[in-house]
C-alpha positions as CSV (number, residue, x, y, z in Angstrom):
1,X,-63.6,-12.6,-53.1
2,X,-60.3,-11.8,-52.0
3,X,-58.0,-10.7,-54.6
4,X,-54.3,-12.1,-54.5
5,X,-51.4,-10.1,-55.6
6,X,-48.4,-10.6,-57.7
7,X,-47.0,-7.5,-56.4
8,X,-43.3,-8.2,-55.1
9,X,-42.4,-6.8,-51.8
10,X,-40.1,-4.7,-53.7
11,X,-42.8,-2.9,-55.7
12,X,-45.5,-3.1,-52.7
13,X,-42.5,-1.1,-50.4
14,X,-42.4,1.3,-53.3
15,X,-45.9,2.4,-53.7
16,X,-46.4,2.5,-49.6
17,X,-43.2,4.9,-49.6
18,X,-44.6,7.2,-52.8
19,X,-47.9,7.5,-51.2
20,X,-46.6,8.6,-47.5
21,X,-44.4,11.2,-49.2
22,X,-47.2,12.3,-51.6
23,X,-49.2,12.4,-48.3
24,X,-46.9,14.5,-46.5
25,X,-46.7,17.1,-49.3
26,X,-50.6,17.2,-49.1
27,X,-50.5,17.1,-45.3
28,X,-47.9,20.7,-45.4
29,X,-50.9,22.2,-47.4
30,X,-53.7,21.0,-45.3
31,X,-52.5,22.0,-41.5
32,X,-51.7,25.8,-42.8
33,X,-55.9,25.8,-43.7
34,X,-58.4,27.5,-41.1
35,X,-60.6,24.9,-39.1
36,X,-63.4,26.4,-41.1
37,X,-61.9,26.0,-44.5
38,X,-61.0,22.0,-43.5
39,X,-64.9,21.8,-42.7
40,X,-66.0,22.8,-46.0
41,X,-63.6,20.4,-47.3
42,X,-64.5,17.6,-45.3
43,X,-68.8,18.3,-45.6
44,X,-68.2,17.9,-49.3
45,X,-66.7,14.6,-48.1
46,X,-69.8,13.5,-46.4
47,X,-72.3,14.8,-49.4
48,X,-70.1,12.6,-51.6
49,X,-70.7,9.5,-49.9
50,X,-74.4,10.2,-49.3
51,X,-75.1,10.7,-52.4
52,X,-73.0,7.2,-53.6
53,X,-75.1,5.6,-51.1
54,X,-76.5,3.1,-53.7
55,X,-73.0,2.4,-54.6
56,X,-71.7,1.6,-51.3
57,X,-74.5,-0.8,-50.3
58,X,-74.3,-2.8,-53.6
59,X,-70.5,-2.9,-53.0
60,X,-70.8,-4.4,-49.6
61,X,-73.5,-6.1,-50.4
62,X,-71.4,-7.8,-53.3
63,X,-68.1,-8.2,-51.1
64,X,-69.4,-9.3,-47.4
65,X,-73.0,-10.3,-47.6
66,X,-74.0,-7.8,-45.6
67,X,-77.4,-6.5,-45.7
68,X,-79.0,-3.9,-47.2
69,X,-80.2,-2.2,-43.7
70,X,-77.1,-2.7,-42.2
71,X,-74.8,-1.3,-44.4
72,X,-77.4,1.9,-44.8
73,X,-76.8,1.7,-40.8
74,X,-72.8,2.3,-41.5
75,X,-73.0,4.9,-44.1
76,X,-75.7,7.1,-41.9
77,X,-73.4,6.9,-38.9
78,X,-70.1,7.8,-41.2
79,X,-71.9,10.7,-42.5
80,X,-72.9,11.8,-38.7
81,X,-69.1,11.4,-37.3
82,X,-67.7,12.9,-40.1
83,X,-69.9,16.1,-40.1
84,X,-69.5,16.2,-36.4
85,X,-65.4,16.1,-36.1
86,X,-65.8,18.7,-39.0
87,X,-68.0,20.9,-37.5
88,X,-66.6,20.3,-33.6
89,X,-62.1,20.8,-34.7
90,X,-61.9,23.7,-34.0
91,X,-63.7,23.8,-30.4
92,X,-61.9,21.5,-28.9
93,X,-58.5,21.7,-30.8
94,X,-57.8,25.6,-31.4
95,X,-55.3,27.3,-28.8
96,X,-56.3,27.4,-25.4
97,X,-55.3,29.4,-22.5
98,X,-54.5,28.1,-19.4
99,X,-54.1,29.5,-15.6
100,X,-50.6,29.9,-14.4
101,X,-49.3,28.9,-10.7
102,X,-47.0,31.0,-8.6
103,X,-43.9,30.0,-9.9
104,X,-44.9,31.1,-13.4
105,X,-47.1,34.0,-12.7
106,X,-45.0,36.7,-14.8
107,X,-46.0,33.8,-17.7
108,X,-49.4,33.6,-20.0
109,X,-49.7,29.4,-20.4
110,X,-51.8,28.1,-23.1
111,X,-51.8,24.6,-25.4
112,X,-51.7,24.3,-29.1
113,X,-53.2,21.1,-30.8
114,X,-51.3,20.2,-33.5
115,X,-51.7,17.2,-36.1
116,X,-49.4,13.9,-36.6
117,X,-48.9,14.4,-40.0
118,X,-49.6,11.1,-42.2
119,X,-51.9,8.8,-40.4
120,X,-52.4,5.0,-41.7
121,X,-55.7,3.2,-41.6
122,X,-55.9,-0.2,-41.4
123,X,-59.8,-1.2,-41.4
124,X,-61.7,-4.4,-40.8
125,X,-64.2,-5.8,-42.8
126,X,-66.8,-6.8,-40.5
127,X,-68.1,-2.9,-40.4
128,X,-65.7,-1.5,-43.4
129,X,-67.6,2.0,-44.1
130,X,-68.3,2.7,-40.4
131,X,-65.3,1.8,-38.1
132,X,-62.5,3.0,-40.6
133,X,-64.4,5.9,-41.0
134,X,-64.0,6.8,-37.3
135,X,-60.2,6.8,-37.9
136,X,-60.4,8.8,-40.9
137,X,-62.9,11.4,-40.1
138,X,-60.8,12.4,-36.5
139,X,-57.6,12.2,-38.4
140,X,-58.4,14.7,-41.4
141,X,-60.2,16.8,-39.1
142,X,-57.2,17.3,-37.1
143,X,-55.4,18.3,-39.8
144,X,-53.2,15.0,-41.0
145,X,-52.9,12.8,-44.4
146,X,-54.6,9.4,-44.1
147,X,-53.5,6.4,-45.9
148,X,-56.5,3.9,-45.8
149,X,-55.7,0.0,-46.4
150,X,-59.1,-1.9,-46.2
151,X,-59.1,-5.6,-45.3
152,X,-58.4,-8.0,-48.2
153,X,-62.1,-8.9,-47.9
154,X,-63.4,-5.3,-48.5
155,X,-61.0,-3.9,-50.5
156,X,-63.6,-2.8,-53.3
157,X,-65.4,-0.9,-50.2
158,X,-62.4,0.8,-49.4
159,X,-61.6,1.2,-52.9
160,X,-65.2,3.1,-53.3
161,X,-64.3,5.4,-50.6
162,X,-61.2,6.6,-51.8
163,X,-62.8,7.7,-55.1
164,X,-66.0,9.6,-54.0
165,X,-63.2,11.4,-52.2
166,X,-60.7,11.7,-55.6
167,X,-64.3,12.8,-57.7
168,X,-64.9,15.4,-55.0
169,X,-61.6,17.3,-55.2
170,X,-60.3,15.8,-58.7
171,X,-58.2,19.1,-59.9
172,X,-57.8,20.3,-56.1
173,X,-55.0,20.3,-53.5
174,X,-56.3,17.9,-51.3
175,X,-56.7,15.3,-53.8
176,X,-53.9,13.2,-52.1
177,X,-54.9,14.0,-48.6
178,X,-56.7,10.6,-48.7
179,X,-55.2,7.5,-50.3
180,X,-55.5,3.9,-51.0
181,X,-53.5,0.5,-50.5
182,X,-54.8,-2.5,-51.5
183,X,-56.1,-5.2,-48.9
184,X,-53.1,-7.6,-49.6
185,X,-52.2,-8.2,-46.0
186,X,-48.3,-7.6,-47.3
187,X,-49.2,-3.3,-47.8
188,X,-50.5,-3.4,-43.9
189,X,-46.8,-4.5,-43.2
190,X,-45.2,-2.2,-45.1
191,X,-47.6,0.5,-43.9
192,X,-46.9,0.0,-40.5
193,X,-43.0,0.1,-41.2
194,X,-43.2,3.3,-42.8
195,X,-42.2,6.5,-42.1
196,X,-46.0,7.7,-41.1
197,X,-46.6,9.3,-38.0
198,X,-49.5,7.5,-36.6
199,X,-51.0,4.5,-37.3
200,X,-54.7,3.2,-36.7
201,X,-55.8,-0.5,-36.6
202,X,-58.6,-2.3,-36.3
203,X,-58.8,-6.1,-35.9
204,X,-58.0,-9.0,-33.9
205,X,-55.8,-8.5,-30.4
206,X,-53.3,-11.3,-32.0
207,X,-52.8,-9.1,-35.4
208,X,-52.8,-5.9,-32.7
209,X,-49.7,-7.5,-31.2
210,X,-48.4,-7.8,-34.7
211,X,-48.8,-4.3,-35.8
212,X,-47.9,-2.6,-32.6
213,X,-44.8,-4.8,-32.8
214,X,-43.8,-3.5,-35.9
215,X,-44.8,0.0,-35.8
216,X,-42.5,0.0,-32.6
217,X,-39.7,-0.1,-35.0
218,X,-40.1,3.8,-36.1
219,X,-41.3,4.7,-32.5
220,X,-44.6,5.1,-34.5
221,X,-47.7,6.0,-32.3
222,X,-50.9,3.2,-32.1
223,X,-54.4,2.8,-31.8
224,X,-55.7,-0.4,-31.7
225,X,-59.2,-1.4,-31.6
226,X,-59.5,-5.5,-31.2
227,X,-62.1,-7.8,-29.9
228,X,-64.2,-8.2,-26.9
229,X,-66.1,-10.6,-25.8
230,X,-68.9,-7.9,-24.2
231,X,-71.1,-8.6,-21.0
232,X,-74.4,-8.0,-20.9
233,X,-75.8,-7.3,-17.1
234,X,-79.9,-8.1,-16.5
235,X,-81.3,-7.2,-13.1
236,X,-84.3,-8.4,-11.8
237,X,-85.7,-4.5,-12.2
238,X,-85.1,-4.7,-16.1
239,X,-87.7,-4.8,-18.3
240,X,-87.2,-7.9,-20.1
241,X,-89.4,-7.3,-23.3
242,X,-87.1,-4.4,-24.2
243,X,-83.8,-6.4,-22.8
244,X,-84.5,-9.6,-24.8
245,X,-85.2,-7.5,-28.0
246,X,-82.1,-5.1,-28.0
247,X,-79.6,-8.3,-27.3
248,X,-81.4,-10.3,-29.7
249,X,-80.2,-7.8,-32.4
250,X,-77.1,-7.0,-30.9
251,X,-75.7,-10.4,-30.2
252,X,-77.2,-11.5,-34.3
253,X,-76.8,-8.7,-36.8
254,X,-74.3,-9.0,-39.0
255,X,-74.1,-12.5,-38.4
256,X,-73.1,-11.7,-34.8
257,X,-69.9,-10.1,-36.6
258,X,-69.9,-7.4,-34.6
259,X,-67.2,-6.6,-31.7
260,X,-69.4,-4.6,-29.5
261,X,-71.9,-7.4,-30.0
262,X,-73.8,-9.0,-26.6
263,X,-72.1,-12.1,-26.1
264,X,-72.3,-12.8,-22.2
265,X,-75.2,-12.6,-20.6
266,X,-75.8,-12.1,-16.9
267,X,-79.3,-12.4,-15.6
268,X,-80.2,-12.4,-11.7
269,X,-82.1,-14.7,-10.5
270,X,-85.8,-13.7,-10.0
271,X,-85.7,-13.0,-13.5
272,X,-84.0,-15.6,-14.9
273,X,-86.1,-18.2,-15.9
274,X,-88.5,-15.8,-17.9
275,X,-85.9,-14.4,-19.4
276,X,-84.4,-17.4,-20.9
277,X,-87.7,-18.6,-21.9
278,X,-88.0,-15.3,-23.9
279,X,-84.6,-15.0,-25.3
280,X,-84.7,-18.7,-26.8
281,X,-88.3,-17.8,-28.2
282,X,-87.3,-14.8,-29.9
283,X,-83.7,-16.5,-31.3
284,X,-85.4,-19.5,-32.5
285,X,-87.5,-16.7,-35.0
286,X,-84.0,-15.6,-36.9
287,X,-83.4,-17.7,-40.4
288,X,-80.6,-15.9,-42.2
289,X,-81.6,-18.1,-45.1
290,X,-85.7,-17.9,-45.2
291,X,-86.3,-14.7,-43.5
292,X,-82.9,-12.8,-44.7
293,X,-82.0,-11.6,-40.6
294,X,-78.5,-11.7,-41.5
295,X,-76.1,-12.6,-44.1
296,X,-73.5,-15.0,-44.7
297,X,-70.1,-15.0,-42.5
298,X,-67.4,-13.2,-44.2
299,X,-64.5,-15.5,-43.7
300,X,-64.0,-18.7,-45.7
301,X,-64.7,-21.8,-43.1
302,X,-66.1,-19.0,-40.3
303,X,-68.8,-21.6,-39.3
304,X,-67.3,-24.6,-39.0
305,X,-64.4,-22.5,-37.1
306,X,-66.7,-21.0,-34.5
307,X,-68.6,-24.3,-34.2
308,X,-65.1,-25.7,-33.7
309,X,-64.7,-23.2,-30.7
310,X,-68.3,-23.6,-29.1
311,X,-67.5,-27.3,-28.8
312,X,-64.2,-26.8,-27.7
313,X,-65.2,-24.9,-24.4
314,X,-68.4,-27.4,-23.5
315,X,-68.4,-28.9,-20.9
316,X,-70.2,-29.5,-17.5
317,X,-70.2,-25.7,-16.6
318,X,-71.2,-24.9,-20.3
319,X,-73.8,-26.6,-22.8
320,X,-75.7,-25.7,-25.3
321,X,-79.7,-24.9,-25.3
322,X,-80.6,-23.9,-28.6
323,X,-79.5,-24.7,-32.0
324,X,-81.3,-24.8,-35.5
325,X,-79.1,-27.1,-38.2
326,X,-79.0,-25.9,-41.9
327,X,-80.2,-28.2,-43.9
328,X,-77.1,-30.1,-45.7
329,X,-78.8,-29.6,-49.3
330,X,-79.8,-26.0,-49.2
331,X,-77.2,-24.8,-51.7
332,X,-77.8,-20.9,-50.4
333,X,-76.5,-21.7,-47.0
334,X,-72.9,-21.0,-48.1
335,X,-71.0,-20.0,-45.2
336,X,-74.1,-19.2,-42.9
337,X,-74.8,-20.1,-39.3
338,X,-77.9,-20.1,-37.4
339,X,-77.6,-18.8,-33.7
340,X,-76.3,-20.9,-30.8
341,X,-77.2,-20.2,-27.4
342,X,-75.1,-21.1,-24.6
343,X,-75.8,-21.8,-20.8
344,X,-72.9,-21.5,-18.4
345,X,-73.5,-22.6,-14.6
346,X,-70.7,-21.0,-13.5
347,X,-70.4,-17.5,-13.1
348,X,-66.7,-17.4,-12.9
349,X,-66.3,-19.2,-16.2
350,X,-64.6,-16.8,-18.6
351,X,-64.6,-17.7,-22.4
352,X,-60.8,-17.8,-23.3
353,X,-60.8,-16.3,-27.0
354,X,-63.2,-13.9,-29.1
355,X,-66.3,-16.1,-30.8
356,X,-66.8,-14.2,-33.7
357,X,-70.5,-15.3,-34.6
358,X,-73.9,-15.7,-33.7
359,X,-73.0,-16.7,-30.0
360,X,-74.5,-16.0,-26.5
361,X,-73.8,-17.6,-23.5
362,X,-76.3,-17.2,-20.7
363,X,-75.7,-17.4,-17.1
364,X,-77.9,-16.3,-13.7
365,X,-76.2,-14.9,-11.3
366,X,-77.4,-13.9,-7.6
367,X,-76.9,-10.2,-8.2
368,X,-75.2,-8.2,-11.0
369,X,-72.1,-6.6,-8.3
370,X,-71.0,-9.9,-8.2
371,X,-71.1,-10.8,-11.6
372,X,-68.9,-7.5,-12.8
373,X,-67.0,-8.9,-9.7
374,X,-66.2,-11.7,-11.9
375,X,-65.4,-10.3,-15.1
376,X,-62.4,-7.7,-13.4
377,X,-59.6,-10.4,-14.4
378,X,-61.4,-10.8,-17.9
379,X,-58.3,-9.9,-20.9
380,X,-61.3,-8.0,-22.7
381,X,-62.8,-4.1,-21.9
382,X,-64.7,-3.3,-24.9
383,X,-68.1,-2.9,-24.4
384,X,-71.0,-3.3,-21.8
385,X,-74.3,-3.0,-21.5
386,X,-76.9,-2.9,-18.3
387,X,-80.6,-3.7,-18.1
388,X,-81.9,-2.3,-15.1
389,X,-85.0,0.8,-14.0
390,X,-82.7,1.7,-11.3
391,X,-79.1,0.4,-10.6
392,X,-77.2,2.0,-14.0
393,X,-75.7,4.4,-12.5
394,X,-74.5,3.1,-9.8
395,X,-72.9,0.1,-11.2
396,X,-71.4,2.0,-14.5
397,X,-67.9,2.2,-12.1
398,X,-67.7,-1.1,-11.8
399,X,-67.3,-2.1,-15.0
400,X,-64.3,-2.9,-16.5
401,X,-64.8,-1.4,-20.6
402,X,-64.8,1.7,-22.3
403,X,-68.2,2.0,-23.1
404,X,-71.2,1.2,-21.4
405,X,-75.2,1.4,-22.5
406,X,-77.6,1.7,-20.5
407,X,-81.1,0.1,-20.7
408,X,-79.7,0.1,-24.6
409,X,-77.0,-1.4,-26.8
410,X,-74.3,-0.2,-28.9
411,X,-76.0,3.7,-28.6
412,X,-72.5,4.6,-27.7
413,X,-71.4,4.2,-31.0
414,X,-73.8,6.2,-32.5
415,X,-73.3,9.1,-30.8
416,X,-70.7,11.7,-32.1
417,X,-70.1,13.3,-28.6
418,X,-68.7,9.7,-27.1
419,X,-65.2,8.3,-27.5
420,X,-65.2,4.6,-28.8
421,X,-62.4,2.3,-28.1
422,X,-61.5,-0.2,-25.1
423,X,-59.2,-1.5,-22.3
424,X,-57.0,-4.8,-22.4
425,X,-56.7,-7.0,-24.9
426,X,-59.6,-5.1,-26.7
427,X,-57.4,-2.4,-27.3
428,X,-56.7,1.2,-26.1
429,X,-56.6,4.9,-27.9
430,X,-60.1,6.2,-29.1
431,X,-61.8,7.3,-32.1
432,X,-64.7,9.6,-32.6
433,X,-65.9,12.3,-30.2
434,X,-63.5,15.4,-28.4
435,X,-61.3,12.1,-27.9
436,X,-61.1,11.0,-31.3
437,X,-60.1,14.4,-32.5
438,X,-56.8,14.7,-29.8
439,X,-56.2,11.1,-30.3
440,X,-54.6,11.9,-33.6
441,X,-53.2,15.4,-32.4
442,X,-50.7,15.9,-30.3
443,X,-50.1,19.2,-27.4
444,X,-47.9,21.6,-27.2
445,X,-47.4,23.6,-24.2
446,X,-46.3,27.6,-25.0
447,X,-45.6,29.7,-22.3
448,X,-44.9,33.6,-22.7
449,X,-43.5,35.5,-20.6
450,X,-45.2,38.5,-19.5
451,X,-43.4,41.0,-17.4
452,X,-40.0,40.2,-15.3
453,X,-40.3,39.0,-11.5
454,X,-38.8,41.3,-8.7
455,X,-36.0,38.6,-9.0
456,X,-35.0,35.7,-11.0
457,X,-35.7,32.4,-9.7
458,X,-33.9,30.6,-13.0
459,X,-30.4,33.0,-12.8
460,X,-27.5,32.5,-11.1
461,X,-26.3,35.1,-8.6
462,X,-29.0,34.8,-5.9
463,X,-27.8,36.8,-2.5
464,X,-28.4,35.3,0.6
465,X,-31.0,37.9,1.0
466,X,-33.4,36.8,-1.9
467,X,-32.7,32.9,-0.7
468,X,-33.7,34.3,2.5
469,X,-37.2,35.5,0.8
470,X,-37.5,32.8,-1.4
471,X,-37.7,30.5,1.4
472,X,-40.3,32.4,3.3
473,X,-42.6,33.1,1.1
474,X,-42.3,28.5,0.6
475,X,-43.3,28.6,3.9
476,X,-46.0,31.1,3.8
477,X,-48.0,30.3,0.7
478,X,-50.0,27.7,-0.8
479,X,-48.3,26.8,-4.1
């Protein structure tokens, strides 16, 4: 349940401003720490919220729905990022040196990462442990202050998260490193009008718009991770078996609340009819209800909204195959809905907004080139996902997202190495990964001289004589 404030704008300002300045104290204290010191911190971190494992699932499992396996899902891949950006800062962020040209030969060049400072979360509540997370783990690697404001629908999860880190380091200094806003949708505001440095939010393209708009105010840095609607490509050399499984679960989890979720699905011909045969099969064995697959939506009315939007876009290009009705009297179906499954006869047909649900629309296509061709003017580039024994690598280029899976789904989230994040109206900036880690850093180039040149190039007083060289050695060199 959402929990509605009374808290004046006034008062909500206040507490935003008190916790950025308590941040930035903490922050001063944190930067001056040795990489190595900031990853014993920050494993602590990770044991904490392994060890409140039970905590966190009942919590989500209380606030969302979600299920038990799932959410165990989100807390293992937390831990993983979190141990990773740890263990991986100082590789990737520590001074580097880099090879001079001729013009600056007499100098030593070399790049300092250094961090923002205080960095706000704002977090979703379709994945409320595992995508905030991402954002937090990078940022507090890096050497920055996090403010973390959950959704208003999983506020107690980001509650929890904030106090396994306050019971970790309850009488150190980096108790305030990482702090909590409520969910009220008024502190996101007021978080992205402060004086922070950076600012990372996850959520719908529209609310993007919103944030970015406001955070322009200050000049203040974004990342934004919205929706997509994310194509699935099946060529005839797939194995289907596997195909049909792995989008099964992708496109349904979470009550298909998920925005790397397959949604569109291209299949080439020869294939096709099998396929489709096998995906309706497989669908038609999900019951959120009997068989617990899934849980409820999170949002009040989310059914009737998303059945609002599949009947919206029918048409004679577009109509449904498969769909299993809730019975009317089942007073545990409470904001569930059983899987749809679209067909589309037109390749080019582009579905105009995000369907948040247990959605797929299905299409064949003559080959997979020229469905990608197809999607290039989509407003979405999250993620993708290719079925085929041979043809990955060659079509991974084609692809307009920022990540891609191949003969999998989602595995790019999962691993710590990858960046996650998109393109277009899904977004840009990236957490997790060597990415995630200078997406909430910034460089600074240093450059020392060495020795002195035979003669100045940046003094006045050149003679026509050292022009004279100057120029020759222009036209005699590479540079």
């Amino acid at each position: 349940m959402v929990n509605i404030t009374t808290t004046s704008i006034e008062e909500v300002i206040e507490e935003v401003s008190f916790k950025v300045e308590r941040a930035r104290a903490a922050q001063t204290y944190w930067e001056k720490l040795s990489f190595t010191k900031r990853k014993k911190v920050l494993n602590i971190f990770a044991e904490g919220i392994s060890n409140h494992c039970d905590e966190l699932t009942n919590t989500v499992l209380n606030e969302t729905g979600k299920k038990e396996v799932d959410t165990l899902l989100e807390i293992a891949l937390s831990v993983t990022h979190l141990r990773w950006s740890a263990r991986n800062a100082r590789r990737y962020l520590r001074w580097k040196w880099r090879r001079s040209n001729f013009l600056t030969a007499n100098n030593i060049a070399s790049v300092i990462w250094k961090p923002y400072g205080v960095v706000g979360v704002i977090g979703p509540w379709n994945y409320p442990i595992f995508t905030p997370m991402g954002s937090i783990s990078s940022a507090l690697a890096a050497g920055n202050a996090v403010i973390f404001k959950p959704s208003p629908y999983s506020e107690a999860i980001g509650k929890k998260l904030v106090e396994i880190w306050e019971k970790s380091f309850a009488k150190e200094n980096y108790l305030y490193l990482f702090q909590f806003l409520p969910g009220d949708n008024q502190y996101g505001i007021e978080l992205s009008k402060a004086k922070i440095n950076k600012l990372s939010f996850t959520g719908s393209s529209k609310t993007g718009r919103a944030v970015m708009k406001t955070a322009a105010e200050n000049l203040t840095p974004v990342v934004i991770e919205a929706g997509g609607m994310d194509p699935v490509f099946v060529a005839a050399d797939a194995n289907i078996a596997k195909a049909i499984t792995a989008i099964t679960w992708s496109a349904m989890s979470n009550s298909g609340q998920t925005c790397i979720g397959a949604t569109r699905i291209y299949v080439e011909s020869p294939i096709y009819d099998n396929f489709k045969v096998g995906l309706i099969q497989q669908i038609a064995n999900i019951d959120p209800i009997l068989n617990g697959d899934y849980g409820p939506m999170v949002l009040p009315g989310a059914p009737q909204q998303i059945e609002g939007q599949v009947n919206n876009i029918l048409g004679k290009d577009l109509r449904i195959i498969f769909q299993k009705q809730i019975p009317i009297n089942d007073k545990n179906a409470t904001n569930y809905l059983y899987p749809i499954i679209l067909e589309s006869t037109d390749p080019n047909y582009d579905i105009p907004e995000e369907i948040f649900g247990p959605v797929v629309v299905l299409c064949k296509v003559e080959s997979i080139t020229n469905a990608i061709a197809h999607l290039q003017n989509s407003n979405f580039g999250l993620g993708a996902s290719i079925w085929s024994k041979g043809q990955g690598k060659k079509l991974v280029p084609q692809i307009k997202a920022g990540m891609i899976s191949i003969n999998s789904v989602n595995t790019y989230a999962g691993a710590s190495l990858l960046p996650f994040g998109g393109v277009g109206d899904s977004g840009f900036g990236r957490i997790h990964g060597i990415e995630g880690l200078k997406e909430f850093s910034y460089p600074v180039a240093v450059s020392k001289q060495i020795f002195s040149l035979p003669f100045e190039l940046t003094s006045f007083g050149k003679t026509k004589t050292k022009i004279s060289i100057f120029k020759k050695i222009i036209k005699t060199l590479n540079i």
